[in-house]
Wavefront OBJ file of the C-alpha trace (Angstrom):
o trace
v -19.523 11.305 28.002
v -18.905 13.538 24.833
v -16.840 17.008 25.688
v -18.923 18.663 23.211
v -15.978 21.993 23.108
v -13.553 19.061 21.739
v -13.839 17.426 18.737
v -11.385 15.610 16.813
v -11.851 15.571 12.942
v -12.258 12.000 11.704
v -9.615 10.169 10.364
v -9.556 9.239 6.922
v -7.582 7.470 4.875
v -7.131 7.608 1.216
v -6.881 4.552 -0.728
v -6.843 4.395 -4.680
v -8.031 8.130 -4.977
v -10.903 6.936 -2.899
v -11.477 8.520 0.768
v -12.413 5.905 3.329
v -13.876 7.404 6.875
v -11.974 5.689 9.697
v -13.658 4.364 12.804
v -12.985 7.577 15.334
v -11.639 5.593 18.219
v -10.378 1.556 18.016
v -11.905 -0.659 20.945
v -9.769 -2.029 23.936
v -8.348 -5.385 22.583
v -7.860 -3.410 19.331
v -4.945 -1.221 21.104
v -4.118 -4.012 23.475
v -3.116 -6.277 20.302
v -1.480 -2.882 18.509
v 0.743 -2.024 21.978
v 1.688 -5.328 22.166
v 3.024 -5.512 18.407
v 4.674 -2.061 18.378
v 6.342 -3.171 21.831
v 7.633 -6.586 20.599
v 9.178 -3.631 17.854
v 10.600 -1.269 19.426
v 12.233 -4.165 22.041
v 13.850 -5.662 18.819
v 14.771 -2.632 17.431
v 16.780 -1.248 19.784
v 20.222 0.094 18.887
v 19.514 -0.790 15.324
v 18.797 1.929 13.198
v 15.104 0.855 11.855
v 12.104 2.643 13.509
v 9.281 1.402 15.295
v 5.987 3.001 15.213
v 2.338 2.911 16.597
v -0.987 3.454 15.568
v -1.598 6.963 14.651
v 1.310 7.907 12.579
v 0.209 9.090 8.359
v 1.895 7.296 5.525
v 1.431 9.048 2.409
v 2.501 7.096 -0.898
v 1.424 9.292 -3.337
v -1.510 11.921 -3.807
v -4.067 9.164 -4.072
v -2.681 6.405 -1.212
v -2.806 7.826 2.587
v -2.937 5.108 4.753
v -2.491 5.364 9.105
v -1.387 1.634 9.800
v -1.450 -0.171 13.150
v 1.761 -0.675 13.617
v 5.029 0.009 11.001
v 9.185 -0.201 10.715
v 10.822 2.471 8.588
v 14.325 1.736 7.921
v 14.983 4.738 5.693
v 14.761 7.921 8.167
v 14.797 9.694 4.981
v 11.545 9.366 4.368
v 10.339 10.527 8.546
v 9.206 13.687 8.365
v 7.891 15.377 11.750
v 3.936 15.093 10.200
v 4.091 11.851 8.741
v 5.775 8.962 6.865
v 6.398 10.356 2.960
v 6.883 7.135 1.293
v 6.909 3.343 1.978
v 7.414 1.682 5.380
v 9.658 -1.362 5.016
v 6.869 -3.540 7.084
v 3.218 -2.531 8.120
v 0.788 -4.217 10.260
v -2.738 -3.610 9.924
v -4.729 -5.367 12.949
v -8.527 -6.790 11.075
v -11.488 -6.769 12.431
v -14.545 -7.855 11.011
v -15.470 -4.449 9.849
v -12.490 -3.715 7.818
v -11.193 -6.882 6.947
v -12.592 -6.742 3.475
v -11.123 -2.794 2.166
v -7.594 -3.809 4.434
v -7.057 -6.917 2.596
v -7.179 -5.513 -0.697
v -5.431 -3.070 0.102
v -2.684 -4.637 1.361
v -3.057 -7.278 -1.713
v -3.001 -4.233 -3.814
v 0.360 -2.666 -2.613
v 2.409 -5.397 -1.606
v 4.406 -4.715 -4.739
l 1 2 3 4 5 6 7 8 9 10 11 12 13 14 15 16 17 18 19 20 21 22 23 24 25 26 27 28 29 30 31 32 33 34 35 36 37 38 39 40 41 42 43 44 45 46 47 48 49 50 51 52 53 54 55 56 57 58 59 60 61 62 63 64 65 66 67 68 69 70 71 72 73 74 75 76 77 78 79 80 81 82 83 84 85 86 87 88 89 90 91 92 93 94 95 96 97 98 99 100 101 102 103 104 105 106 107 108 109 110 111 112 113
């Protein structure tokens, strides 16, 4: 049922100075494979002084590169700001689907560098 006084805005992200509109909510095994990975994270993690985070968190790049993985490590805290991620994670995961499996594998082809 749709609360029609609450929207959320949709979630884009921004890849090559392109703007690519996000699916608004992921399905169940979609979050049940991204809790799982950011869990096996955080687990390892612990005590050390990398990061761990989920699905929902920004990464911005540059102007033209805004990406919200699945799952990500940051090992540089310099770069955690309290809205987002300003520069690269040292490890992303993107989970594919058959929907986006074609734009997140060139992306990821794309900025491995």
């Amino acid at each position: 049922m749709d609360n029609l006084a609450y929207q959320e805005p949709p979630r884009v992200e921004r890849i090559e100075g392109r703007t690519y509109l996000m699916s608004p909510r992921p399905k169940i095994g979609h979050n049940r494979v991204c809790t799982n990975i950011a869990s096996i994270f955080a687990n390892y993690l612990m005590g050390k002084p990398c990061v761990p985070f989920a699905d929902g968190t920004d990464v911005y790049l540059d102007d033209e590169n805004h990406y919200i993985p699945d799952a990500m490590i940051v090992c540089d805290r310099s770069i955690i700001h309290d809205d987002a991620i300003y520069g690269a994670p040292d490890l992303v995961v993107e989970v594919l689907s058959p929907s986006t499996t074609h734009v997140e594998s060139v992306v990821l082809i794309r900025h491995k560098k």
